[in-house]
C-alpha positions in Angstrom: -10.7 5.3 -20.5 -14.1 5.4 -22.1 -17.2 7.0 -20.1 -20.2 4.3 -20.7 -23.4 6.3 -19.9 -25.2 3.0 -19.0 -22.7 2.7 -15.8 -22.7 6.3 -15.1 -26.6 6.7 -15.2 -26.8 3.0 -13.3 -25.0 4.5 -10.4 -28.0 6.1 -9.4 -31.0 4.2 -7.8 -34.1 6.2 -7.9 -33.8 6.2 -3.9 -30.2 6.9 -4.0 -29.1 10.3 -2.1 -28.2 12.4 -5.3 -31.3 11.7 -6.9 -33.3 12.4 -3.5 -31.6 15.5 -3.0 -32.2 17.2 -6.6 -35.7 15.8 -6.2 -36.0 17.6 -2.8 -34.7 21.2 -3.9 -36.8 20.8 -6.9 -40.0 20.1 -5.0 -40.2 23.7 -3.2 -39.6 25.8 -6.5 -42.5 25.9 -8.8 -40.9 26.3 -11.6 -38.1 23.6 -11.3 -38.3 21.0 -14.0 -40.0 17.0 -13.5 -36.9 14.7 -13.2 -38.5 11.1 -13.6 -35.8 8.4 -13.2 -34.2 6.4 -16.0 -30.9 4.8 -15.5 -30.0 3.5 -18.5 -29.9 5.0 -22.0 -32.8 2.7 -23.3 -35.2 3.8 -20.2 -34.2 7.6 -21.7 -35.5 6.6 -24.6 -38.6 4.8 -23.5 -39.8 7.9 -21.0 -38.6 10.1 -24.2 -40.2 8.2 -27.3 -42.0 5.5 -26.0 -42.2 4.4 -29.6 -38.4 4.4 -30.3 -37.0 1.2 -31.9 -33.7 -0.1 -31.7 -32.1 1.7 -34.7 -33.0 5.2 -32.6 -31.2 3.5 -29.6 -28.2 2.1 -31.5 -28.1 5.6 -33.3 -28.0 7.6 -29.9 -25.4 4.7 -28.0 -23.0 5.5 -31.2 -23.3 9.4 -30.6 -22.8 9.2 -26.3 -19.4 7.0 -27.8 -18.3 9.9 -29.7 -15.3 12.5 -28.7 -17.8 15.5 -28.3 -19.8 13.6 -26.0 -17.0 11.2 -24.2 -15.7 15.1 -23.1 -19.1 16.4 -21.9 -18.7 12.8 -19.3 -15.3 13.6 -18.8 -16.3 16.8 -17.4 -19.2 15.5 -15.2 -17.3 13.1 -13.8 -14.1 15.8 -13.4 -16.4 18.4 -11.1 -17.1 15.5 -8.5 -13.6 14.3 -8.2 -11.1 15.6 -6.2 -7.8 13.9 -7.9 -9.2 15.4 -11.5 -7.5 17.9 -11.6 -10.0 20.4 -11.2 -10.2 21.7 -7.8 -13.4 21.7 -6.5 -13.4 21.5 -2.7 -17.0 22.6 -1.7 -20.5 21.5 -2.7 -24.3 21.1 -1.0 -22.9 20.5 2.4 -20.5 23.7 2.4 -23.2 25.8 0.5 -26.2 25.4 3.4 -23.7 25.5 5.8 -23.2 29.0 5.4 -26.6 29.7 4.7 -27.3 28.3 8.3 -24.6 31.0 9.7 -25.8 34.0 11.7 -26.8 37.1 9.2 -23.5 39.2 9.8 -21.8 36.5 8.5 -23.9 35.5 5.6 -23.2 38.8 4.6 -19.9 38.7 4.6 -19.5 35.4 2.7 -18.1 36.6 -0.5 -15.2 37.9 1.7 -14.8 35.3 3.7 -15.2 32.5 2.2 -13.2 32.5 -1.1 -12.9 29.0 -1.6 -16.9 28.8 -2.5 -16.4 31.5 -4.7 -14.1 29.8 -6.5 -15.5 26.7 -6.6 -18.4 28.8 -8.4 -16.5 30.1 -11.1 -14.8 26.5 -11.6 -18.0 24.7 -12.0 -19.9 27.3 -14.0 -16.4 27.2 -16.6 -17.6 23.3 -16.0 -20.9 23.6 -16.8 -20.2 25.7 -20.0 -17.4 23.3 -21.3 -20.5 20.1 -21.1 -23.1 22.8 -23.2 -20.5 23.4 -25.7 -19.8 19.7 -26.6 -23.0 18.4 -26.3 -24.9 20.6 -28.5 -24.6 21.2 -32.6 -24.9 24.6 -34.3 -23.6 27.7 -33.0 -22.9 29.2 -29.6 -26.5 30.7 -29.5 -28.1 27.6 -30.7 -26.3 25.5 -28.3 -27.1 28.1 -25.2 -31.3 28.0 -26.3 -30.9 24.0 -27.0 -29.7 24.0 -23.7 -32.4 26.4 -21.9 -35.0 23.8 -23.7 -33.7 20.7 -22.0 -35.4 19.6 -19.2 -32.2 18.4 -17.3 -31.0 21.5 -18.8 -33.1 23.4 -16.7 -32.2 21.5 -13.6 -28.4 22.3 -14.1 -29.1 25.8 -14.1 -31.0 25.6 -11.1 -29.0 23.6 -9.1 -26.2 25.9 -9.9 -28.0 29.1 -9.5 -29.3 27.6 -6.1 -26.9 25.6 -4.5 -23.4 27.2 -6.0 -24.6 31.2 -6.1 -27.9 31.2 -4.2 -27.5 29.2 -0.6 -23.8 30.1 0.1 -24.0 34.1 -1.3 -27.9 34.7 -0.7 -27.5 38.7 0.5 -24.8 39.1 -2.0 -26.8 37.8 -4.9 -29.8 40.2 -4.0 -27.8 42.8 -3.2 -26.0 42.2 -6.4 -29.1 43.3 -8.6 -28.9 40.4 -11.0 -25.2 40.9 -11.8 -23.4 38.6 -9.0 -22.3 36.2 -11.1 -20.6 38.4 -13.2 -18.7 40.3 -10.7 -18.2 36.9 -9.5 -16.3 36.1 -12.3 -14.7 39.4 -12.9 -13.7 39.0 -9.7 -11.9 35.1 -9.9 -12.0 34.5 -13.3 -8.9 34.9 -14.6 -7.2 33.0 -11.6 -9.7 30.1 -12.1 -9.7 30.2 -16.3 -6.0 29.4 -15.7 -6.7 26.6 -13.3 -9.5 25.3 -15.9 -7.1 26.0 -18.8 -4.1 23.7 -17.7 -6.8 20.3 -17.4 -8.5 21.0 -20.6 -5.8 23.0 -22.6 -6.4 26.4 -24.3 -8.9 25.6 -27.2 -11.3 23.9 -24.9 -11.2 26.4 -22.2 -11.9 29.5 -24.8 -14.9 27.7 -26.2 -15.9 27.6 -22.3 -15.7 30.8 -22.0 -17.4 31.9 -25.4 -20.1 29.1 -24.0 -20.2 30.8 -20.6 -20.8 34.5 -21.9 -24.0 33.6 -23.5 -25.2 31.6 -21.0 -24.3 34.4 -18.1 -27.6 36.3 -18.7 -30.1 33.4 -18.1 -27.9 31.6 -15.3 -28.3 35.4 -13.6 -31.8 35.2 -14.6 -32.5 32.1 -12.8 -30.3 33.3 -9.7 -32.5 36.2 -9.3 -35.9 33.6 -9.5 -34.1 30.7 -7.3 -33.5 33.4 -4.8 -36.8 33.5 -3.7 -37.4 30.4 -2.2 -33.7 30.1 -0.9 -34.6 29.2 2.5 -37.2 26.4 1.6 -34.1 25.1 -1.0 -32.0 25.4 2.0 -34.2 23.4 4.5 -34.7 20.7 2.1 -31.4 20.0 0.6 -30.2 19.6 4.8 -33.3 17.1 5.1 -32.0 15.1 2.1 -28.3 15.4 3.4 -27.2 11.9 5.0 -25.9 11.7 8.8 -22.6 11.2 7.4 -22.5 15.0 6.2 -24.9 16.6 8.4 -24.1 20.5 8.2 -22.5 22.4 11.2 -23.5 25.5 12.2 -20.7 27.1 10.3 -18.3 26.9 7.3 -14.9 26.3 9.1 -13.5 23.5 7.9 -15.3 22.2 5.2 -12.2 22.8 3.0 -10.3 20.7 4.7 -12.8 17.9 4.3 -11.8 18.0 0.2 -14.3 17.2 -2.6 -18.3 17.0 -1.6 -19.4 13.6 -1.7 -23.0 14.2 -3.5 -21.7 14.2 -7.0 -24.7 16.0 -8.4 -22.8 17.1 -11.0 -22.2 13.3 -12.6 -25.9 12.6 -12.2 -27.5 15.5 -13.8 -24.6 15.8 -16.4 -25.0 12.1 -17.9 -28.9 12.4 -17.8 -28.3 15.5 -19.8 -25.8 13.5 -22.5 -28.6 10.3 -22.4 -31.6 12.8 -22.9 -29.5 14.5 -26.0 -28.5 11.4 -27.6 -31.7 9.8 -27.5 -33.2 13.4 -29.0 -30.6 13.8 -31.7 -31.3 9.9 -32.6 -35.2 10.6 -32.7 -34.6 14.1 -35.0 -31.8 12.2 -37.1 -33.2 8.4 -37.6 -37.0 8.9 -36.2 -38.3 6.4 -33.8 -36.0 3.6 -35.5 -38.6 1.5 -37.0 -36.8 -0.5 -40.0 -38.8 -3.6 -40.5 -42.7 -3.6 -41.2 -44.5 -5.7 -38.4 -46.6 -8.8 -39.3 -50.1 -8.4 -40.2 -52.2 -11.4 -39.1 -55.4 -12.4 -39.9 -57.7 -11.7 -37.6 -60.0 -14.2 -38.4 -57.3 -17.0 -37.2 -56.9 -16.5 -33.4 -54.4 -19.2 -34.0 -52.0 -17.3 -36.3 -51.8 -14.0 -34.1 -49.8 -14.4 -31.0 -51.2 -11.6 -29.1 -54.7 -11.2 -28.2 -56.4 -7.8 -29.6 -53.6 -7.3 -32.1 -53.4 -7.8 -35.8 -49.1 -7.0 -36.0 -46.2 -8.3 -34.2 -43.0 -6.2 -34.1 -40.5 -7.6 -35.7 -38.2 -8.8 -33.1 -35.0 -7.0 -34.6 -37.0 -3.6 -33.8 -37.5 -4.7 -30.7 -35.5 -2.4 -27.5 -33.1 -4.5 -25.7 -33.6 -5.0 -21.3 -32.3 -2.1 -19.3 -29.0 -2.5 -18.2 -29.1 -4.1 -14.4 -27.7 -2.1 -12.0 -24.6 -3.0 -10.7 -25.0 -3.6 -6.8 -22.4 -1.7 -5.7 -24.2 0.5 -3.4 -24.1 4.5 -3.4 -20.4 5.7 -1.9 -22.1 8.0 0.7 -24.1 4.6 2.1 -21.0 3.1 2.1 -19.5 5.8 3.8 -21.9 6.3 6.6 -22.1 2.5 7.3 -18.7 1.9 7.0 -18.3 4.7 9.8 -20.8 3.0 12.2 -18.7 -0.3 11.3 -15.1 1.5 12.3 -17.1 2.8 15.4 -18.4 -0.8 16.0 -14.9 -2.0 16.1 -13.4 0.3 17.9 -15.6 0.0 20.7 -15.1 -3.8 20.0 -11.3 -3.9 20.5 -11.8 -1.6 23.6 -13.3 -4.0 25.1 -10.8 -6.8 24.1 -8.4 -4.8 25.8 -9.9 -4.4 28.7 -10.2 -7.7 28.9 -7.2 -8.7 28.3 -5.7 -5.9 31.2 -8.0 -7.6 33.7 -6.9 -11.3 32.8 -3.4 -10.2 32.8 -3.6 -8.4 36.6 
């Protein structure tokens, strides 16, 4: 089934939880990237080139429709799911969880918690696998393309934050700038095997090839991110809903499955919408095909617009944003759906008691 980036992006209100969480981990590292919202691929375009026609939209719909690209939102989609074959079982929740856990612990994590680990190695294959798709050229030129994106930039610090930094924070300094490696020296070939049988053998090598150049700056930004772990930590549990406030410890957040905050479909179609619309600009330019009118000045009458002496030619013209479907974000649902269940539990309590004291 086809990936549209308009319904992807339009799951996400500006005040949604994803969106708020990012924002909030962003906000306490000075070097984080800006993240303003667009939700569709013609607000991408419009924050991107506020002088891009329709031609530049058209061109970048047509490349997001394309198999390269149709993968990279595969993929995005895949990390967040639990039934996608990919097993990811841990996420924001699990990662500050054990941040939150007494120091002998924390240091300990690796060890104890493998399932984190794993998930690391898993979504940093992940990541890779979108990288290679989206971008032309060669592995190097995809990996600095990359590094130059600003949603780019936010992927890498998420992951370097919330995936390596929060869960493993002693590990990762103790690691002097080499965790992830060992990381994966550790779990990788267990994992590439996992990662293989979903996306078959071709797909999972260029991963790979993807991941090795990329392993240097993701251990780069690990080492920055690491020093403002604890603010990261403090504001991704403020932006957490009640539904999955953190315990004190990690027990049991396996058995929970998948994360809810998918993060990773967020940031990954913003990624996709912000190279489209570039590629378009580089490939068609802003889009422009049909010279605007030139009216007279002198004749108010013949020049619809006051101050102006052209009118766009309407087939240049960018279509409405998408609306948003109203389908609500699944962890609202979730947390008022549990007070609902609660509401009617206590509800047919009461019935019943009722109905006892009628009955005696």
């Amino acid at each position: 089934m086809p990936h549209d980036i308009d319904e992807m992006m339009g799951a996400f209100a500006e005040n949604d939880y994803t969106p708020k969480l990012c924002r909030g981990i962003f906000k306490v590292v000075p070097f984080a990237p800006p993240l303003p919202h667009y939700g569709s691929l013609v607000e991408t375009l419009q924050v991107l080139e506020p002088q891009g026609r329709r031609k530049a939209l058209d061109h970048a719909r047509g490349l997001t429709n394309s198999e390269d690209f149709q993968r990279t939102l595969w993929m995005a989609n895949a990390l967040d799911t639990a039934d996608s074959g990919i097993s990811v079982f841990s996420g924001v929740k699990s990662a500050v969880a054990m941040y939150q856990a007494k120091e002998g612990e924390r240091l300990d994590a690796l060890e104890t918690d493998q399932q984190q680990a794993a998930d690391a190695v898993l979504k940093g294959l992940g990541l890779a696998f979108m990288v290679y798709h989206l971008y032309p050229g060669s592995v190097a030129e995809k990996a600095a393309a990359f590094q130059k994106s600003e949603t780019g930039k936010a992927l890498m610090l998420y992951y370097a934050a919330v995936e390596v930094g929060l869960p493993f924070a002693d590990n990762a300094l103790l690691g002097g700038g080499q965790f992830l490696s060992g990381l994966f020296a550790k779990l990788g070939d267990d994992k590439l095997a996992e990662f293989t049988s979903v996306t078959g053998e071709s797909e999972a090598k260029e991963a790979v090839g993807m991941l090795q150049t990329l392993m240097g700056p993701l251990e780069k930004m690990i080492a920055m991110a690491s020093k403002y772990i604890g603010p990261m930590a403090e504001a991704a549990a403020a932006n957490l809903p009640g539904a999955l406030g953190v315990a004190d410890k990690i027990a049991g957040v396996v058995a929970t499955g998948a994360d809810a905050m998918p993060v990773y479909r967020y940031l990954g179609a913003r990624l996709a919408a912000e190279v489209a619309v570039a590629r378009a600009l580089e490939e068609v330019g802003t889009g422009e095909l049909f010279a605007p009118t030139v009216h007279d000045p002198s004749d108010p009458v013949s020049s619809p617009i006051k101050y102006s002496t052209t009118t766009e030619d309407p087939r240049d013209a960018l279509p409405e944003a998408p609306p948003r479907k109203k389908r609500g974000c699944f962890l609202k649902s979730l947390f008022f759906g549990t007070i609902l269940l609660s509401v009617a539990a206590a509800g047919a309590a009461a019935s019943w008691q009722l109905i006892t004291a009628i009955a005696s």
